[in-house]
N, C-alpha and C positions, 0 to 999 in steps of 0.2 A: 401531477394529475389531480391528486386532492385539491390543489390551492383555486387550481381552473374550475373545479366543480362546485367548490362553495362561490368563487366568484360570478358563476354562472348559473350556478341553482339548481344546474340536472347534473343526474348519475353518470356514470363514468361509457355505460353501454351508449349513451346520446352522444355522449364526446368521441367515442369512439368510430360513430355510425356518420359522425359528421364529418370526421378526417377522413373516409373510406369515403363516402358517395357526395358530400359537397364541398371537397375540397378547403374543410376548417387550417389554418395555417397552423402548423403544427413539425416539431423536429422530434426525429424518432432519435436518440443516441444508446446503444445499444438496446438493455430492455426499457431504459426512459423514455417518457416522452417530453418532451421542453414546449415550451408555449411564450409567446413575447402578448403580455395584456395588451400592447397598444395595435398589434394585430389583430388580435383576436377582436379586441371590441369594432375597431373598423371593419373587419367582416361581418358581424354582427350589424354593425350600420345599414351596412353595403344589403341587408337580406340573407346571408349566408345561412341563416339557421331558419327564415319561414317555412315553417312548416305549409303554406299555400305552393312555394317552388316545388317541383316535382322534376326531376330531370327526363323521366318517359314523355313528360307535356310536350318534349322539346321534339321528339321524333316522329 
């Protein structure tokens, strides 16, 4: 989780709040969490972290 949050630049609650409601790609193994960079940055590409996305906009 640390390594993804300095790569990333936000706190551990954002990384958190992104795996819960936008689907950030992310493996839970017991209490770890695992992370592959070359996903994560591709979702990052993709908009997964705009803060403009709103998943309510969609309903």
């Amino acid at each position: 989780m640390k390594e993804i949050q300095k790569h990333l630049g936000v706190g551990r609650d954002s990384i958190l709040h992104w795996i819960e409601t936008r689907d950030m790609p992310a493996y839970k193994l017991g209490r770890l969490w695992k992370f592959k960079l070359s996903e994560v940055d591709e979702w990052i590409r993709s908009g997964g972290a705009d803060e403009r996305y709103d998943e309510q906009d969609e309903k």
